[in-house]
C-alpha positions as CSV (number, residue, x, y, z in Angstrom):
1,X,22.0,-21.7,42.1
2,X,19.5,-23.4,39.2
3,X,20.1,-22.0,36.2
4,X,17.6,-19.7,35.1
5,X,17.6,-20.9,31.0
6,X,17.3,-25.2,32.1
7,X,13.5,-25.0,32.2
8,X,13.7,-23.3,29.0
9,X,16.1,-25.5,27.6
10,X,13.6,-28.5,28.6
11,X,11.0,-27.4,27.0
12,X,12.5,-27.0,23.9
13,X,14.4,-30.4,24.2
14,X,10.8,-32.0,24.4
15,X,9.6,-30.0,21.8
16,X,12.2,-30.6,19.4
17,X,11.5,-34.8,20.3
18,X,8.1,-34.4,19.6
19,X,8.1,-32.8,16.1
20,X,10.6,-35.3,14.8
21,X,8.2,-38.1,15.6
22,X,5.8,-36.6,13.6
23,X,7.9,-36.3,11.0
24,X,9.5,-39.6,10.8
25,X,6.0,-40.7,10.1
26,X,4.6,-44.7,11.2
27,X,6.7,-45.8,8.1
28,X,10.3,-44.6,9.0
29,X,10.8,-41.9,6.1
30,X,10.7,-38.8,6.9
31,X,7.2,-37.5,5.9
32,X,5.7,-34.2,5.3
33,X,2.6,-35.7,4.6
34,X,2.6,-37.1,8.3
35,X,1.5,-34.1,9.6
36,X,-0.3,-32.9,7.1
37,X,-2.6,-35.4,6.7
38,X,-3.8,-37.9,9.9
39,X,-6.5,-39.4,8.3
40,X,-6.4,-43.2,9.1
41,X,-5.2,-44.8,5.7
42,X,-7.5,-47.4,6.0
43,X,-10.4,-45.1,4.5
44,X,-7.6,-43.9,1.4
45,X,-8.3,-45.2,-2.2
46,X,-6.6,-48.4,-3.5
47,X,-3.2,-47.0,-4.5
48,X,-3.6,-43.4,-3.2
49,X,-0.4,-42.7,-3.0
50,X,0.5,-43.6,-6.7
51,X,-0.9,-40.0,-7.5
52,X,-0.6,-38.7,-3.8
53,X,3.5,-40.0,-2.9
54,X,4.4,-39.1,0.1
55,X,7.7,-37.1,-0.9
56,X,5.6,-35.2,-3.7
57,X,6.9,-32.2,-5.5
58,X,4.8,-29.7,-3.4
59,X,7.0,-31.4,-0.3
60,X,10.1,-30.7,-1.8
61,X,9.7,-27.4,-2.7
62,X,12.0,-26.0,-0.5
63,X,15.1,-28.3,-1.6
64,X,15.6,-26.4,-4.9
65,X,17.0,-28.5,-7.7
66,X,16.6,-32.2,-5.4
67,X,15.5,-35.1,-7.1
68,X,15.6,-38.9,-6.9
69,X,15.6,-39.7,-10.2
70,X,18.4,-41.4,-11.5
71,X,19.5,-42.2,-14.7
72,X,21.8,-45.0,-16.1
73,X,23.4,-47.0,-18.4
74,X,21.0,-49.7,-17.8
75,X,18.6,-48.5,-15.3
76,X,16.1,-45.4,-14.2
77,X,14.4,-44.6,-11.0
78,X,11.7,-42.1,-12.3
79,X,10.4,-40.4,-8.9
80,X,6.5,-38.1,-8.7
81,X,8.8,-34.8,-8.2
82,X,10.4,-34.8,-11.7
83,X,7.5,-36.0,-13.9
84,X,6.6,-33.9,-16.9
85,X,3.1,-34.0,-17.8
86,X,2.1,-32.5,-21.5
87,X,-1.0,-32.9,-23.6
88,X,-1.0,-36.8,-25.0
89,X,-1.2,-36.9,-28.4
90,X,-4.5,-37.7,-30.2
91,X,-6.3,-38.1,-26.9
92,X,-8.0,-35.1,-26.2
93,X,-8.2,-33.0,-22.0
94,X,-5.5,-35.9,-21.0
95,X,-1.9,-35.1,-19.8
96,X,0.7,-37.8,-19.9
97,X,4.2,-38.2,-18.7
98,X,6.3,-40.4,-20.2
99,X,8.4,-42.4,-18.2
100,X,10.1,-45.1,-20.1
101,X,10.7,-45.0,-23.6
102,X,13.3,-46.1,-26.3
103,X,15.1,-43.0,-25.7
104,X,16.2,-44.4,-22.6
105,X,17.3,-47.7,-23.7
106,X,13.6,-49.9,-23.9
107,X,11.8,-51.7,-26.7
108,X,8.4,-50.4,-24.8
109,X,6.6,-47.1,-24.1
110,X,5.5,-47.0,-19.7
111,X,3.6,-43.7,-19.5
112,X,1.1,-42.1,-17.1
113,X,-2.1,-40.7,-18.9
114,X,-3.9,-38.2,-16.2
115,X,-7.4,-37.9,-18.1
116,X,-9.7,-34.9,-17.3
117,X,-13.8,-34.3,-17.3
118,X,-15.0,-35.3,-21.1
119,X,-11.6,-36.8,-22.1
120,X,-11.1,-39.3,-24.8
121,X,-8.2,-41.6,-25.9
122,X,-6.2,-41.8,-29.2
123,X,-5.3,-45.2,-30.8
124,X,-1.4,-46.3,-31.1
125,X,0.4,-46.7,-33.9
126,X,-0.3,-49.1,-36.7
127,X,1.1,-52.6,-34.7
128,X,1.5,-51.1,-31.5
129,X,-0.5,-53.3,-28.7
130,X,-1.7,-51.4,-25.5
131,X,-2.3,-52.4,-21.9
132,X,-3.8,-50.1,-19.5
133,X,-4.3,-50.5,-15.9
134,X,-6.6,-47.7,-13.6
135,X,-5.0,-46.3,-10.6
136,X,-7.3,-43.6,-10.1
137,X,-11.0,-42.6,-11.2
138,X,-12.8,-45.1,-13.6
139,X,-12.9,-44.9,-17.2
140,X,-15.2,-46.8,-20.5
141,X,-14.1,-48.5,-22.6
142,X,-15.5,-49.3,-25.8
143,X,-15.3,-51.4,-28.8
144,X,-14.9,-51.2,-32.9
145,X,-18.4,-53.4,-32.0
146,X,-19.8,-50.9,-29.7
147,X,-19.2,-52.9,-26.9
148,X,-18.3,-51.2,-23.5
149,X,-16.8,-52.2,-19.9
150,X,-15.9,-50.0,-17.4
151,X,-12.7,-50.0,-15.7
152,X,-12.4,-48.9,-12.2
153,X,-9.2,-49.4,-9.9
154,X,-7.0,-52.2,-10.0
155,X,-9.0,-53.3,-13.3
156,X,-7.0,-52.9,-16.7
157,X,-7.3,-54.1,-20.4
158,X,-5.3,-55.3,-23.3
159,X,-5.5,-53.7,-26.5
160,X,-4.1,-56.2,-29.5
161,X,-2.3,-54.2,-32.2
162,X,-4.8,-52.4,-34.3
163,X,-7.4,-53.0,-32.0
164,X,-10.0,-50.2,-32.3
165,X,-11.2,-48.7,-29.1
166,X,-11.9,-45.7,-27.3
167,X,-11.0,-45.0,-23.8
168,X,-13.6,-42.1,-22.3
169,X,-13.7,-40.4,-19.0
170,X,-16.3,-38.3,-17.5
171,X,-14.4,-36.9,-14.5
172,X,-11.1,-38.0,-13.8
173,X,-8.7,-40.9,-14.3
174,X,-5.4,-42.0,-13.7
175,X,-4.2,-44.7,-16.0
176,X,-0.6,-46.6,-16.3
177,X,-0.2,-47.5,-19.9
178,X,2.7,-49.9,-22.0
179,X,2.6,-49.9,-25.2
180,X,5.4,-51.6,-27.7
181,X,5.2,-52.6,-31.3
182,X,3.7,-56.5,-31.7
183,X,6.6,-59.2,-32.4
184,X,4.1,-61.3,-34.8
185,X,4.1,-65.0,-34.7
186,X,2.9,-66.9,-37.4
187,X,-0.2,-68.6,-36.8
188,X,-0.8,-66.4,-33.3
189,X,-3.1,-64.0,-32.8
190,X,-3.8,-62.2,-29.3
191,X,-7.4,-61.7,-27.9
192,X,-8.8,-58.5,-26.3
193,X,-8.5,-58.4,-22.6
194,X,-10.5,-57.1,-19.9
195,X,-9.8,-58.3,-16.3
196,X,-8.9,-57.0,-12.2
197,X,-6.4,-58.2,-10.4
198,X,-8.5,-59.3,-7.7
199,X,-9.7,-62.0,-10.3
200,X,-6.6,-63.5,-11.1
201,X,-5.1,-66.1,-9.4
202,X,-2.1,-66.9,-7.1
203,X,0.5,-68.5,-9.0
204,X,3.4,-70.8,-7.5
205,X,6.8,-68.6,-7.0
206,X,9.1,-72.3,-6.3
207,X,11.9,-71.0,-3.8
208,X,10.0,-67.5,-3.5
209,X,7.8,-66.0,-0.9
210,X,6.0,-63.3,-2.5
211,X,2.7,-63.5,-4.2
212,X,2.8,-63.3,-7.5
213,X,-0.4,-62.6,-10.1
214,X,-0.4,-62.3,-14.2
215,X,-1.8,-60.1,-16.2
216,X,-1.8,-61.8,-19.4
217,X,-1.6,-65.3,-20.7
218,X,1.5,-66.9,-20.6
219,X,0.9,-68.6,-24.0
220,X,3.0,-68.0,-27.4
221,X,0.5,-65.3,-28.8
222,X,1.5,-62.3,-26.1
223,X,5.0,-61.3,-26.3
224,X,5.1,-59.8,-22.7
225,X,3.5,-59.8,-18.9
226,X,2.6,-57.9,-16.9
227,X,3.0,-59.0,-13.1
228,X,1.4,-58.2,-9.7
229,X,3.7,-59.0,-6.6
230,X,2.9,-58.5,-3.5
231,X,5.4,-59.1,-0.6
232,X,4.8,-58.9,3.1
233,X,7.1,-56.4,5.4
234,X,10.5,-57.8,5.7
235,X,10.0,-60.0,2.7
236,X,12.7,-59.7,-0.4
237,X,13.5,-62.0,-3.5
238,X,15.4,-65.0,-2.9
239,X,17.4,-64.9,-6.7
240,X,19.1,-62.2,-7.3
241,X,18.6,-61.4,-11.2
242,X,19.9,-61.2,-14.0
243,X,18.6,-61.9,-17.2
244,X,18.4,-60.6,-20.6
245,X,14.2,-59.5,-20.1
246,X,13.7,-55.8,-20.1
247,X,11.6,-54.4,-16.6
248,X,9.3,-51.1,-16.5
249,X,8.0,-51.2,-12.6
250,X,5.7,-49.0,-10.6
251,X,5.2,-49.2,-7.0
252,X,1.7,-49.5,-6.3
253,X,1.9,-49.7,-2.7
254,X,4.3,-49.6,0.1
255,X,8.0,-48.9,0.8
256,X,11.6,-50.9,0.2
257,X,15.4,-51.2,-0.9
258,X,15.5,-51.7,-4.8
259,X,19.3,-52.8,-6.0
260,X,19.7,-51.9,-9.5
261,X,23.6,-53.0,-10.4
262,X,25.5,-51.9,-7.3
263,X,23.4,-48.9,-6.8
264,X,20.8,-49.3,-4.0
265,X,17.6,-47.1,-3.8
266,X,15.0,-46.8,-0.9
267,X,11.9,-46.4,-3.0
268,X,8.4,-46.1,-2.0
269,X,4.5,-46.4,-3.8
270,X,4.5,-43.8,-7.0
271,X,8.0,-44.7,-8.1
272,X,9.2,-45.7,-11.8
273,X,11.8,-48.1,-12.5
274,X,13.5,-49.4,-15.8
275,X,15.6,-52.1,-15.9
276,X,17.9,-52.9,-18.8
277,X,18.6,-56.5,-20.0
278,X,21.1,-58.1,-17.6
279,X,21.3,-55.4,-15.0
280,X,21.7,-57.4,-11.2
281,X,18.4,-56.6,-9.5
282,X,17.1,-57.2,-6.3
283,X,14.3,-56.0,-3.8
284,X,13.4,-55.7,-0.3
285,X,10.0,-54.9,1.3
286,X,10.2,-52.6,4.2
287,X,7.6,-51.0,6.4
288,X,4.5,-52.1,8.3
289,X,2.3,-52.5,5.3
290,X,2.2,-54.3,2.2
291,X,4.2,-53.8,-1.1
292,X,2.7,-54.1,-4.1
293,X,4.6,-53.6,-7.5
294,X,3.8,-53.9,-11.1
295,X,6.3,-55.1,-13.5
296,X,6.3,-55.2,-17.3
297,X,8.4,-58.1,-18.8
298,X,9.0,-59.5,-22.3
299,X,8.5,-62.9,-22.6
300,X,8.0,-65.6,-25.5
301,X,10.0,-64.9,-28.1
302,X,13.5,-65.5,-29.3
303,X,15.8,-63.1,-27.7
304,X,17.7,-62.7,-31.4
């Protein structure tokens, strides 16, 4: 005789199949956001998911007390569900979370500045140089001289130390900003900068197969970088490092493996890392789409 409870037990089965491919998302994490949201990608903002991650606090709000933020001797993952966003001070309707500073170990400031309608900017401290790079929104910026350029995504600028400027925002704007006190060189002097990455150019990576774009001049005046990378699904560093430069990273786009010491971390686009001086590092892109990461390093000056 057929059991009765077997049709029943089908339908479940098939039921139960189907949601978990939803879930598990075209990327392979398991995604909330996959069935939230079906809109093809494609028509998403550069770097959407900076300020829209896929596991986002409002995901995880039924895991009470889960994070993957870690904290180490000599390295961070800083993940979107356990920012802290406060008023910045001296800049005026902006929140900001700071994400790396020498509290944790770093000779920089990496924070996120989330500016609201009719926001302005505050100067650093005296000797403290700036670079900011849009993620979200479009902002002005403007000159001691009066000058202005507007910065929309993927565009950023470099503020020398005790640059004057002004950073204004009629609706909204994501920016990520580094800051660190200038290591002055006698007879150097850096320029105000105002550039997109789309403008710089592809640089050899000898032994390497990403793609790898600078920020900044590589001559003597600036005393760090900061680094576009791109890597292709499946794609990963050849060296694994370990040096004695300091590394603030944020994922821009995509999904990966990140080894930090013998730790390993699947991380994905919105994600924070700091790596301290000589930790072993080492990444992998993984996915269908692109990764795209930048990196803060200190370069060009005596390590003593």
């Amino acid at each position: 005789m057929q059991n009765p409870s077997l049709p029943r037990l089908l339908l479940l089965s098939f039921t139960l199949i189907s949601v978990f491919n939803q879930v598990l998302g075209d990327e392979g994490f398991c995604s909330a956001s996959s069935m939230l949201d079906q809109t093809d990608s494609s028509s998403k903002p550069l770097y959407w998911k900076v300020t829209s991650p896929t596991l986002s606090p409002s995901h995880l709000q039924d895991l009470p007390g889960f994070t993957r933020s870690v904290y180490k001797r000599d390295h961070a993952l800083i993940t979107p569900e356990s920012h802290v966003f406060s008023p910045l001070p001296d800049w005026t309707n902006t929140l900001g979370a700071y994400l790396i500073t020498p509290a944790i170990g770093s000779h920089f400031v990496m924070y996120l500045a989330k500016m609201q309608e009719n926001s302005r900017s505050g100067l650093p401290p005296n000797d403290v140089e700036r670079l900011i790079f849009v993620t979200q929104g479009a902002v002005t910026l403007t000159n001691a001289s009066g000058i202005s350029s507007k910065l929309v995504v993927d565009s950023y600028a470099y503020l020398p130390p005790n640059f004057d400027h002004s950073l204004k925002c009629d609706g909204s704007a994501t920016l990520v900003v580094f800051e660190r006190r200038y290591a002055f060189l006698d007879n150097h002097i850096t320029e105000h900068i105002v550039g997109s990455t789309d403008k710089q150019p592809l640089l050899e990576t000898p032994g390497e197969v990403f793609e790898l774009r600078k920020l900044l001049p590589a001559s003597m005046p600036y005393d760090f970088n900061i680094h576009i990378m791109d890597f292709q699904p499946g794609e990963f560093l050849n060296v694994k490092e370990v040096h004695y430069n300091q590394h603030g990273l944020l994922l821009l786009e995509g999904q990966g493996i990140y080894r930090l010491g013998d730790s390993w971390y699947p991380v994905q686009a919105g994600d924070v890392i700091w790596m301290a001086p000589f930790v072993p590092q080492w990444y992998a892109a993984l996915g269908k789409t692109r990764s795209r990461y930048l990196l803060y390093k200190d370069v060009n000056r005596n390590p003593l």
